[in-house]
PyMOL commands that place a pseudoatom at each C-alpha (Angstrom):
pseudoatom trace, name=CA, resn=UNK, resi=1, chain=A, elem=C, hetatm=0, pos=[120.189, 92.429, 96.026]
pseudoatom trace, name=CA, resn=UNK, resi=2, chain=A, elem=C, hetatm=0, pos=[116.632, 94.024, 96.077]
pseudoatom trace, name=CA, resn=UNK, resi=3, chain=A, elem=C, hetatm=0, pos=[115.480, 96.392, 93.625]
pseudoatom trace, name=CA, resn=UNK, resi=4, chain=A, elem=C, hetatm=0, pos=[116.447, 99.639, 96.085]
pseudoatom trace, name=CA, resn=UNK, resi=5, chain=A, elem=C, hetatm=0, pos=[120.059, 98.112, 95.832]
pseudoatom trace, name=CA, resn=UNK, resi=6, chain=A, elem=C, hetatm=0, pos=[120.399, 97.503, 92.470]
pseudoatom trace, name=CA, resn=UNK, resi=7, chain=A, elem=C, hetatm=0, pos=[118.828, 100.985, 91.946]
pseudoatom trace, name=CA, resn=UNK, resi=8, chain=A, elem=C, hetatm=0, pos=[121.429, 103.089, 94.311]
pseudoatom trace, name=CA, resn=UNK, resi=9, chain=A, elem=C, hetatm=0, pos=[124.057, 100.959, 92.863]
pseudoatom trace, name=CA, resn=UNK, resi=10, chain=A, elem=C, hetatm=0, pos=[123.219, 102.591, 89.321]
pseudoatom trace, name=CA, resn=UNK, resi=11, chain=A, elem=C, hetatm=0, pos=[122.186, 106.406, 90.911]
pseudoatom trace, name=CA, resn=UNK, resi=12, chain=A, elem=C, hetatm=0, pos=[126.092, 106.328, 92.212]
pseudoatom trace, name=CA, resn=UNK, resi=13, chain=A, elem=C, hetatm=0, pos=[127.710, 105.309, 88.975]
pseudoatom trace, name=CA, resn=UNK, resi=14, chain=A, elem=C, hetatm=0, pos=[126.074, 107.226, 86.466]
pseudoatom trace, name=CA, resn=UNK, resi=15, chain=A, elem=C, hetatm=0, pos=[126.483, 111.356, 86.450]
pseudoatom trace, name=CA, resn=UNK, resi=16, chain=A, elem=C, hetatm=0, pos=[123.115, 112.034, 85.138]
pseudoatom trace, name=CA, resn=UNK, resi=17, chain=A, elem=C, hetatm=0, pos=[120.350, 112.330, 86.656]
pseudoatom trace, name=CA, resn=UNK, resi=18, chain=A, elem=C, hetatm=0, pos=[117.579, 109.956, 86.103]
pseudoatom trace, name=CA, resn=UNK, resi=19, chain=A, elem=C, hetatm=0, pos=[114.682, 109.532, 88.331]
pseudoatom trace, name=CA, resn=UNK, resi=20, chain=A, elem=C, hetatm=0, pos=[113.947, 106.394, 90.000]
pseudoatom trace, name=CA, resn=UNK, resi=21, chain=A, elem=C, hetatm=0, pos=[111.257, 105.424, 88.066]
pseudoatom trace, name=CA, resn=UNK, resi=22, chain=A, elem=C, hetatm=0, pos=[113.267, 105.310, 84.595]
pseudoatom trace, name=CA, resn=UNK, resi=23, chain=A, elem=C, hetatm=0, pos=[116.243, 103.431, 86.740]
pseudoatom trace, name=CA, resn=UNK, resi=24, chain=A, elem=C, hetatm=0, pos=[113.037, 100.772, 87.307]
pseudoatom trace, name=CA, resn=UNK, resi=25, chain=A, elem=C, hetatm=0, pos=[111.984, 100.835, 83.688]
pseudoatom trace, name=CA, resn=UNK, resi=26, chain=A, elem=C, hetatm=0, pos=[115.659, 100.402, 82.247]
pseudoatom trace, name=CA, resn=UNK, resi=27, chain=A, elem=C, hetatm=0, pos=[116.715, 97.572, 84.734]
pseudoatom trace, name=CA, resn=UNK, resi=28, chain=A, elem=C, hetatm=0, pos=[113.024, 95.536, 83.404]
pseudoatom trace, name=CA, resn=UNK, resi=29, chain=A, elem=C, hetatm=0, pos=[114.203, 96.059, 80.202]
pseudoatom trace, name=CA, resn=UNK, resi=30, chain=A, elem=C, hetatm=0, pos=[117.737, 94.942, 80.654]
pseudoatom trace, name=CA, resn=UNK, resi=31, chain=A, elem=C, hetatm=0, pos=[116.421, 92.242, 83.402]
pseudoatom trace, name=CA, resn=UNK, resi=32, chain=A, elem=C, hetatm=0, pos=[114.009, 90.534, 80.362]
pseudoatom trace, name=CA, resn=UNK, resi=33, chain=A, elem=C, hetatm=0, pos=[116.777, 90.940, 77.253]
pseudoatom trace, name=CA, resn=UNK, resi=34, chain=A, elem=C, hetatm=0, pos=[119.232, 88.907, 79.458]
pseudoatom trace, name=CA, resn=UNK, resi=35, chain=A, elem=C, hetatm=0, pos=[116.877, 86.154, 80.464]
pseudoatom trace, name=CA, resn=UNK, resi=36, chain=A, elem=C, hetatm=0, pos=[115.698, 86.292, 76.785]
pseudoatom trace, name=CA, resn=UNK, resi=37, chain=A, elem=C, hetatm=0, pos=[119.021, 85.899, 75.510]
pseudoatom trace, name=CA, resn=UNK, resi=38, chain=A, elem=C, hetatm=0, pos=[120.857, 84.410, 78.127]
pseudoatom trace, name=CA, resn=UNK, resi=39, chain=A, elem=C, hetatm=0, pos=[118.676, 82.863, 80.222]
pseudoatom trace, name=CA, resn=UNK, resi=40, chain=A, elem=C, hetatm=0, pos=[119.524, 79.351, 81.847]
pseudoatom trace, name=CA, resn=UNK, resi=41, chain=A, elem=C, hetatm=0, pos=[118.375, 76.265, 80.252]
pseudoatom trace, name=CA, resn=UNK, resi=42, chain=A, elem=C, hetatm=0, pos=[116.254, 76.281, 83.423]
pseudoatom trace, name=CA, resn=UNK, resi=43, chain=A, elem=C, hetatm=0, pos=[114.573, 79.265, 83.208]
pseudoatom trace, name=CA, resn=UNK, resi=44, chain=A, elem=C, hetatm=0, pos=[113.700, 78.472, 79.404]
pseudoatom trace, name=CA, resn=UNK, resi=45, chain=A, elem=C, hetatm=0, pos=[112.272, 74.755, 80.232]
pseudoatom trace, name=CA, resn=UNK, resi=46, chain=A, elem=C, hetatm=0, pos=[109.879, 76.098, 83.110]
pseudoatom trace, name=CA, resn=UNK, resi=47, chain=A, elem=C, hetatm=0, pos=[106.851, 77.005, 80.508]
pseudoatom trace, name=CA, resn=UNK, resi=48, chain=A, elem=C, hetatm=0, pos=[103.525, 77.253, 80.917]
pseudoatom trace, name=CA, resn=UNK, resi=49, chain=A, elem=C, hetatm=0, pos=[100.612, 76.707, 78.990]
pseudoatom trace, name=CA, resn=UNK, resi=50, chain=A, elem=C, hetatm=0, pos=[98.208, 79.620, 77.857]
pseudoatom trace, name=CA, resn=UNK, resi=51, chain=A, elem=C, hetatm=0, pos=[94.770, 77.939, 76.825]
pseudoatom trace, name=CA, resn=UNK, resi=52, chain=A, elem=C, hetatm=0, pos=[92.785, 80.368, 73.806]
pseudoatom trace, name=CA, resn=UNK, resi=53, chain=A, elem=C, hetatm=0, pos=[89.422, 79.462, 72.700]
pseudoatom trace, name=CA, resn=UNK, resi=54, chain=A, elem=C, hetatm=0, pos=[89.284, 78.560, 68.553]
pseudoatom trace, name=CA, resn=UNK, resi=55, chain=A, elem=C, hetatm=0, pos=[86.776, 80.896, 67.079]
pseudoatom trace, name=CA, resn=UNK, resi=56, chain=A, elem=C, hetatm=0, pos=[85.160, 79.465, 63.771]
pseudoatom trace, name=CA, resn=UNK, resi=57, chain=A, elem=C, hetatm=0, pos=[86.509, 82.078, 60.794]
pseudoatom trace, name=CA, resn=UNK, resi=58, chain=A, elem=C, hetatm=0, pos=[88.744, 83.792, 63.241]
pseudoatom trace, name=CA, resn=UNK, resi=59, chain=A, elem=C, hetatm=0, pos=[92.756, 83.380, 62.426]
pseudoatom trace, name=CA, resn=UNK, resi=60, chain=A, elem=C, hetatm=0, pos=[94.443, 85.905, 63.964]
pseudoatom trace, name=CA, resn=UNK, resi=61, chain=A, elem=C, hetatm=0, pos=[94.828, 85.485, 68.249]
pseudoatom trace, name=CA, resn=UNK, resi=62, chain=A, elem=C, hetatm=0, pos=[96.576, 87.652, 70.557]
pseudoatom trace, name=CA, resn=UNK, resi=63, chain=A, elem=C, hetatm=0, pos=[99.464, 86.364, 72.073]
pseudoatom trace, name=CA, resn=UNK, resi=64, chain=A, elem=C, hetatm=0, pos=[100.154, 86.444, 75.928]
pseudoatom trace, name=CA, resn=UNK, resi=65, chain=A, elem=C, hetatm=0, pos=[104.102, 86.843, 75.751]
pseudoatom trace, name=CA, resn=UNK, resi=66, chain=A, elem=C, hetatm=0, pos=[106.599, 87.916, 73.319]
pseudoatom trace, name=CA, resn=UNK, resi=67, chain=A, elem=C, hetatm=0, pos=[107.194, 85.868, 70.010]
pseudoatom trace, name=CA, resn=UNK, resi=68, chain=A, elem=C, hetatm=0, pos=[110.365, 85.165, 71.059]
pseudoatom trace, name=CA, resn=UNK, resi=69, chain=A, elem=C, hetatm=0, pos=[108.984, 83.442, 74.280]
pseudoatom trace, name=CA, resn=UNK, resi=70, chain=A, elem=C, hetatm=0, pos=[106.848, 81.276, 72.144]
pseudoatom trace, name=CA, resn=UNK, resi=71, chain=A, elem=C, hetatm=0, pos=[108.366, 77.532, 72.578]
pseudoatom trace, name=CA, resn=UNK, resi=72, chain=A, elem=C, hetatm=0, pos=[104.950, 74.967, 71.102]
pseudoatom trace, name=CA, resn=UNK, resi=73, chain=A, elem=C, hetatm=0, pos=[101.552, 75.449, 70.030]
pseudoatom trace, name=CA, resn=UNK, resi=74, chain=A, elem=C, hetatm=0, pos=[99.215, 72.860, 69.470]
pseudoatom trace, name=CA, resn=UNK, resi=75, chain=A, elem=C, hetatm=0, pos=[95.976, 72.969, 67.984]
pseudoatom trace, name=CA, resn=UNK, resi=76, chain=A, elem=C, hetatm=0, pos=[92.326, 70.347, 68.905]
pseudoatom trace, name=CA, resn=UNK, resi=77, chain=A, elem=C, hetatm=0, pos=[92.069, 69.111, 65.553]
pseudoatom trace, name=CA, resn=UNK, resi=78, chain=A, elem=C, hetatm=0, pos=[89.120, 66.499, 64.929]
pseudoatom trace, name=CA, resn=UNK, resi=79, chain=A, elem=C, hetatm=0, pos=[89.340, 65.246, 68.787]
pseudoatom trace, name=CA, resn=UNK, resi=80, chain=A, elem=C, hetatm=0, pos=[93.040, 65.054, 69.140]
pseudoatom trace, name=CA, resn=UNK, resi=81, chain=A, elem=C, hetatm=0, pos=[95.731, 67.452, 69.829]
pseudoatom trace, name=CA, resn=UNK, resi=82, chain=A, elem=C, hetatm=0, pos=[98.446, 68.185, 66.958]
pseudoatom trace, name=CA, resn=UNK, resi=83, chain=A, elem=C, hetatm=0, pos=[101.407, 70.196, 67.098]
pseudoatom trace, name=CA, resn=UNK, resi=84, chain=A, elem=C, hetatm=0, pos=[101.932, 72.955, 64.488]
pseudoatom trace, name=CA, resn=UNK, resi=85, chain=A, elem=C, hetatm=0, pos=[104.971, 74.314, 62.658]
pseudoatom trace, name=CA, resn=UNK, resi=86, chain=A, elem=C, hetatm=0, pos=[106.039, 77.818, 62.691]
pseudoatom trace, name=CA, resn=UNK, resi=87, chain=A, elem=C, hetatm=0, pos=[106.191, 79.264, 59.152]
pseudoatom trace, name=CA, resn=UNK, resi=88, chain=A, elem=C, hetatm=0, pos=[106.556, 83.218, 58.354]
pseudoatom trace, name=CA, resn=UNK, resi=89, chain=A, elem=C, hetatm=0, pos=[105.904, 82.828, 55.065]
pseudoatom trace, name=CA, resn=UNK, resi=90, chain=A, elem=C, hetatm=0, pos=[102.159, 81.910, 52.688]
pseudoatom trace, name=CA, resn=UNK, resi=91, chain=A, elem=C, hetatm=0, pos=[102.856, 78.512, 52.219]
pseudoatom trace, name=CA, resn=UNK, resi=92, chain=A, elem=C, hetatm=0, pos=[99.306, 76.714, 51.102]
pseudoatom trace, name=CA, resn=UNK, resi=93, chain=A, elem=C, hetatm=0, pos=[100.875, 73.471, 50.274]
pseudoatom trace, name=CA, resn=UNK, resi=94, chain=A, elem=C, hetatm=0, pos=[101.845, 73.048, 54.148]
pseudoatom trace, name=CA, resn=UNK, resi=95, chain=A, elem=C, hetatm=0, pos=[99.572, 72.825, 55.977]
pseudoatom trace, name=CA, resn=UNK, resi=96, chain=A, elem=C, hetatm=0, pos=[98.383, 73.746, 58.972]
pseudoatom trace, name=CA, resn=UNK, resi=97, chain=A, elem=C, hetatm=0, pos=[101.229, 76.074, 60.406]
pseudoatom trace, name=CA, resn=UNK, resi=98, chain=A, elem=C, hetatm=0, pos=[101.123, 79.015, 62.673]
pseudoatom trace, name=CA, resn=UNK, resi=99, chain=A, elem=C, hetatm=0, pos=[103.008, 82.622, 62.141]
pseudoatom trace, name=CA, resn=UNK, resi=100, chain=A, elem=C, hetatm=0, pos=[103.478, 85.839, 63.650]
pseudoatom trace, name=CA, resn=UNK, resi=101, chain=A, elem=C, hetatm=0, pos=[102.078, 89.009, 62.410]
pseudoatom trace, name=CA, resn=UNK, resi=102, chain=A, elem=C, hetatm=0, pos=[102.282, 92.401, 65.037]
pseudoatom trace, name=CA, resn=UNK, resi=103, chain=A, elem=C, hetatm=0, pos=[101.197, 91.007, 68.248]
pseudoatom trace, name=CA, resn=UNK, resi=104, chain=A, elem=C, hetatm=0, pos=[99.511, 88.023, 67.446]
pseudoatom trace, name=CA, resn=UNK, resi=105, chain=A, elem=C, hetatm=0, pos=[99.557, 83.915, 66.207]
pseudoatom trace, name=CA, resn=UNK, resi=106, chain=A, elem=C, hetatm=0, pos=[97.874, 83.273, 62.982]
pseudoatom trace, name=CA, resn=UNK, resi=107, chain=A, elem=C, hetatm=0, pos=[96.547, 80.083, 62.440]
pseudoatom trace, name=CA, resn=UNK, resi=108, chain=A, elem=C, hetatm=0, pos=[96.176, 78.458, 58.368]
pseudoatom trace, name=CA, resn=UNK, resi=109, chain=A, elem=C, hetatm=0, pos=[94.402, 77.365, 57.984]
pseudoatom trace, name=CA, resn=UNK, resi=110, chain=A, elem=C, hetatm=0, pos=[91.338, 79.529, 59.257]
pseudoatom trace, name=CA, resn=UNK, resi=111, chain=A, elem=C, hetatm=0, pos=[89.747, 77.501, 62.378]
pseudoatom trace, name=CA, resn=UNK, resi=112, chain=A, elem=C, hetatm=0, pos=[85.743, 76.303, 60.300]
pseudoatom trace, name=CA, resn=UNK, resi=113, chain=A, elem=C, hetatm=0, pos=[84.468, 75.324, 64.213]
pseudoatom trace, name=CA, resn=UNK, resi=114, chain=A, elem=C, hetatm=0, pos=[84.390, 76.612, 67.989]
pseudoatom trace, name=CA, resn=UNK, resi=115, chain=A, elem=C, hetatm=0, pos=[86.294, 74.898, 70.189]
pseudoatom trace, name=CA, resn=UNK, resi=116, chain=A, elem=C, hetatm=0, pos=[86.885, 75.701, 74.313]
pseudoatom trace, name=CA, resn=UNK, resi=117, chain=A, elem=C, hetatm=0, pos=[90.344, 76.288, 74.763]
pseudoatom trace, name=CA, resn=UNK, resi=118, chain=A, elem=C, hetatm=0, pos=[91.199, 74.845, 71.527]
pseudoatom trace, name=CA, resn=UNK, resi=119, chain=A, elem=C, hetatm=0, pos=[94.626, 76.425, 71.342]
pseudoatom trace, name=CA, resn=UNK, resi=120, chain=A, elem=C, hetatm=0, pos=[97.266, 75.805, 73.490]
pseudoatom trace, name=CA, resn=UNK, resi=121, chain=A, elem=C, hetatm=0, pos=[100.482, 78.014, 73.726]
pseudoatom trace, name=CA, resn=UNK, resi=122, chain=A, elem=C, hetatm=0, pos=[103.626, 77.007, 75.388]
pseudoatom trace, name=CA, resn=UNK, resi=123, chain=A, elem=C, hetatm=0, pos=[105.815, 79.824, 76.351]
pseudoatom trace, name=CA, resn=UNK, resi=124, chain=A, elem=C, hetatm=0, pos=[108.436, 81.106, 78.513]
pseudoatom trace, name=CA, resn=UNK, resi=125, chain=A, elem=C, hetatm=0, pos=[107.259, 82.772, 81.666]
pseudoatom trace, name=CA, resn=UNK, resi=126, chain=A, elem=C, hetatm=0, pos=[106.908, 86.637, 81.072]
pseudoatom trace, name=CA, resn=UNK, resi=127, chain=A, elem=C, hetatm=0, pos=[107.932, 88.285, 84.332]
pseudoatom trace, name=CA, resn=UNK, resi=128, chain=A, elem=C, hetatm=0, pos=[106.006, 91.290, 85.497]
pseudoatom trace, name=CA, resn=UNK, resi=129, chain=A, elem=C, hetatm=0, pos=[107.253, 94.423, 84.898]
pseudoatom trace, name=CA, resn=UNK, resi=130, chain=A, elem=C, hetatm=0, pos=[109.101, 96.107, 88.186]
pseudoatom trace, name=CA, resn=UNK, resi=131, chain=A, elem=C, hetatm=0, pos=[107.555, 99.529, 89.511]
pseudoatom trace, name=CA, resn=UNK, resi=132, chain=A, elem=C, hetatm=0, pos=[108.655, 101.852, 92.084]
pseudoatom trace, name=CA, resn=UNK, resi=133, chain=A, elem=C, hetatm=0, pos=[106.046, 99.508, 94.504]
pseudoatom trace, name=CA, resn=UNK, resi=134, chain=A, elem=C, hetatm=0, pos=[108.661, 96.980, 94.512]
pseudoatom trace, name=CA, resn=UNK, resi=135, chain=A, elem=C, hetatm=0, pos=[111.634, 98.677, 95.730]
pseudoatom trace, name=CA, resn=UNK, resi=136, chain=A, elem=C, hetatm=0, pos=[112.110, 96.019, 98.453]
pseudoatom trace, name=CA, resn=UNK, resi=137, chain=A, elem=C, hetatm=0, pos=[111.728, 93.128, 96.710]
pseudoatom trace, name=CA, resn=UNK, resi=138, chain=A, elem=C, hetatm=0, pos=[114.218, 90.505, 94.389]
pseudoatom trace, name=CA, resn=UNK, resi=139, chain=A, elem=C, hetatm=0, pos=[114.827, 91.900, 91.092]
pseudoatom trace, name=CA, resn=UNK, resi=140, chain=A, elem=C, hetatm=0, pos=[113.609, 88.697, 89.412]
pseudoatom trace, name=CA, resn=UNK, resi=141, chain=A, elem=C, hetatm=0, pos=[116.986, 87.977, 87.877]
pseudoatom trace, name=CA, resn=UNK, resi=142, chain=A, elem=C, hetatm=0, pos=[119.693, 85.694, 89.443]
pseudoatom trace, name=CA, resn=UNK, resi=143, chain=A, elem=C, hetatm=0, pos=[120.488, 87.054, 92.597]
pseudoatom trace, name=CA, resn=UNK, resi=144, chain=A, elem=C, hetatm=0, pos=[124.130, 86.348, 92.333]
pseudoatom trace, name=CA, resn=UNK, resi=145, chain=A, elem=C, hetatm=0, pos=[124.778, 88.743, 89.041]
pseudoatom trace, name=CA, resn=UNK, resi=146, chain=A, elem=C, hetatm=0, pos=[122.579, 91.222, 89.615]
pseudoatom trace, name=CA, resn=UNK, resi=147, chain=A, elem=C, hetatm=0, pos=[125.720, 93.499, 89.052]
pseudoatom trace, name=CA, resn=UNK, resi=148, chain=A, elem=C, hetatm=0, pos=[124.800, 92.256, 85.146]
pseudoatom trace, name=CA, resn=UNK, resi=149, chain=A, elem=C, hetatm=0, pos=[121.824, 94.573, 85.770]
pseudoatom trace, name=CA, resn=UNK, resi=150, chain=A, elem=C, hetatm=0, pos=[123.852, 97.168, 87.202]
pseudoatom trace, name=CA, resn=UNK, resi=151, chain=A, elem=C, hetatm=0, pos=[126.161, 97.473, 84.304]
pseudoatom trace, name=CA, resn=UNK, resi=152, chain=A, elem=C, hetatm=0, pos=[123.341, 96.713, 81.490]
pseudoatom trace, name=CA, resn=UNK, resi=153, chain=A, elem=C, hetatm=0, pos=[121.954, 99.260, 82.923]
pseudoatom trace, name=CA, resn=UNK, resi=154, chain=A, elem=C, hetatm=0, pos=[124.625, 101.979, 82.809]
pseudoatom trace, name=CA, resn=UNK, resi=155, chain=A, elem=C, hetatm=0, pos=[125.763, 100.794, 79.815]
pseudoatom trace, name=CA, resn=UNK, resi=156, chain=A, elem=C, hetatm=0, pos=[123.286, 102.019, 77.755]
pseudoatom trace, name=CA, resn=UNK, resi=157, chain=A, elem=C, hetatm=0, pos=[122.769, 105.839, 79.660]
pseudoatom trace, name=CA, resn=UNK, resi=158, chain=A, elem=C, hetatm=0, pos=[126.732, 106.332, 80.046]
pseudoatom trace, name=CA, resn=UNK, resi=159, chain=A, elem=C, hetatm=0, pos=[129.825, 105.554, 78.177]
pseudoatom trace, name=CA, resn=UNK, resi=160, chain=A, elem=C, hetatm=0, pos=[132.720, 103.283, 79.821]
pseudoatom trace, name=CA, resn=UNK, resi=161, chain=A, elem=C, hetatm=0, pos=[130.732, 100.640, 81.341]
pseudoatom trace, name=CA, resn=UNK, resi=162, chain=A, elem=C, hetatm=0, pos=[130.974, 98.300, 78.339]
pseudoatom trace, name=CA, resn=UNK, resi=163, chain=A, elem=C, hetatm=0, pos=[133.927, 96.582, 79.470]
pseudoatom trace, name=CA, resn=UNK, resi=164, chain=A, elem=C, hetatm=0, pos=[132.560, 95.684, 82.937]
pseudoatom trace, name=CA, resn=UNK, resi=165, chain=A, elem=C, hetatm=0, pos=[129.487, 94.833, 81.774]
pseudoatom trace, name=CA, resn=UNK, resi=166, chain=A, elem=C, hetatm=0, pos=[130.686, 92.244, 79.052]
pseudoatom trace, name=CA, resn=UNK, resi=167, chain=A, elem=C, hetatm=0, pos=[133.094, 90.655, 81.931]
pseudoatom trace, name=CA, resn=UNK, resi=168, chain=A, elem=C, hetatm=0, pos=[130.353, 90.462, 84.215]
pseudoatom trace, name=CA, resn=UNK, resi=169, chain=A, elem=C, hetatm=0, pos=[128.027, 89.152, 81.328]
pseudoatom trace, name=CA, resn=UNK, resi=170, chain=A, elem=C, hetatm=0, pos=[130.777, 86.297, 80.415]
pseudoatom trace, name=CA, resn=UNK, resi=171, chain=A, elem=C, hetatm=0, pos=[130.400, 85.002, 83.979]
pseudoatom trace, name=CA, resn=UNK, resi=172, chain=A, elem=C, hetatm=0, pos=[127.022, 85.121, 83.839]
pseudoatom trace, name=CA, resn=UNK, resi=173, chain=A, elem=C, hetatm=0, pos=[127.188, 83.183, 80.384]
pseudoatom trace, name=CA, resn=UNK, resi=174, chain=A, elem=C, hetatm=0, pos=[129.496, 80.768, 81.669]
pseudoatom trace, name=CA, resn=UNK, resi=175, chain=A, elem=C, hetatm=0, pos=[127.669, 79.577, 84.961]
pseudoatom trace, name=CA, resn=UNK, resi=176, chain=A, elem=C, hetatm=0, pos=[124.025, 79.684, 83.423]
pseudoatom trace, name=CA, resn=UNK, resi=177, chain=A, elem=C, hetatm=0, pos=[125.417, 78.227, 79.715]
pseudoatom trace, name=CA, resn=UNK, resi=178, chain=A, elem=C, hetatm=0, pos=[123.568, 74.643, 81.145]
pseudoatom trace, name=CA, resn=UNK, resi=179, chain=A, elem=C, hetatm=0, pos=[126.152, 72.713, 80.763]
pseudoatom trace, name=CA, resn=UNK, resi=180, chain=A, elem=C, hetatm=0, pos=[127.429, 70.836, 84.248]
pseudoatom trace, name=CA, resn=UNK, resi=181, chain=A, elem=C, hetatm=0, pos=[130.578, 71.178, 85.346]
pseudoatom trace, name=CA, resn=UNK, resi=182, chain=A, elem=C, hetatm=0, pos=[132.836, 68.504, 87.026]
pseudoatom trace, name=CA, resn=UNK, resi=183, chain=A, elem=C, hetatm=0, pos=[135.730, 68.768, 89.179]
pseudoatom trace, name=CA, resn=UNK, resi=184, chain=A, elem=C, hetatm=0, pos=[137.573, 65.391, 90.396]
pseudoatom trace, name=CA, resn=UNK, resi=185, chain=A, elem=C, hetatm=0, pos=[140.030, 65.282, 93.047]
pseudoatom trace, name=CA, resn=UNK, resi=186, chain=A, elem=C, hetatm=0, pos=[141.815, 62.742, 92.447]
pseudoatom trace, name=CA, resn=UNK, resi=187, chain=A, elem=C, hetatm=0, pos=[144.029, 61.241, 96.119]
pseudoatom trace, name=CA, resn=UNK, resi=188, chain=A, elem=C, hetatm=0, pos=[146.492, 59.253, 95.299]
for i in range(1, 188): cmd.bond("trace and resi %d" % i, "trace and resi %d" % (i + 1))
show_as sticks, trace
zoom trace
């Protein structure tokens, strides 16, 4: 389905009126909490690497996805790379870790040099948010459940679509869970 579809789909289910452009926002919203949650093993191995530069003193850097996207970060430590462990908590013995605070990756302990792209963060892809301009194109989800949009979708700005939308959700679940499935036909 293209965005249009998935978009009149939701305008001829649900009895209010909402304009187009807040049908767009909700399905982003809904499209980026499934893949977040649900998301294939597949989707979640394809990262990518977002280079920062170290600044000497500076320990707070702004992160280019969601925490939640966050999968590795690695830091150029005296000529070689070394991964660092999350830890949400002040924790001088351990050393050196990374946390989150509002938007952003601390580093302790507090980078003493400059280094070029001495950060590295793996994450999860962040997909851009849909707009009204992209009415004809792929939602970005899988294209066989985009009905899961539908329904996430209608879910939240009308009661009665919580059934549907958790049977619909199970299938996705259940074809995307990453495990393989096997069928033998055995002729005897």
């Amino acid at each position: 389905m293209l965005l249009k579809d998935v978009v009149e789909e939701i305008a001829e289910k649900s009895p209010n009126f909402l304009s187009p452009a807040s049908i767009v926002r909700k399905i982003t919203q809904v499209r980026d909490r499934l893949i977040r949650l649900y998301g294939s093993g597949q989707q979640q191995a394809e990262t990518v690497c977002t280079g920062i530069d170290i600044i000497a003193g500076q320990d707070q850097y702004t992160l280019p996805c969601p925490p939640s996207n966050v999968v590795d970060v690695v830091i150029m430590k005296n000529g070689e790379w070394r991964r660092l462990t999350l830890r949400q908590f002040n924790q001088a013995s351990i050393k050196p870790y990374y946390y989150f605070q509002a938007g952003t990756l601390g580093l302790v302990p507090t980078p003493d040099a400059n280094i070029t792209m001495g950060l590295k963060i793996f994450h999860i892809p962040v997909l851009p948010e849909l707009t009204l301009n992209d009415m004809n194109s792929p939602t970005g989800f899988d294209p066989d459940y985009d009905m899961v949009l539908v329904y996430g979708v209608l879910r939240e700005i009308v009661s009665g679509y919580e059934e549907m939308y958790q049977v619909l959700l199970h299938e996705y679940q259940t074809t995307t869970n990453g495990y393989e499935k096997y069928i033998v036909n055995e002729r005897w």
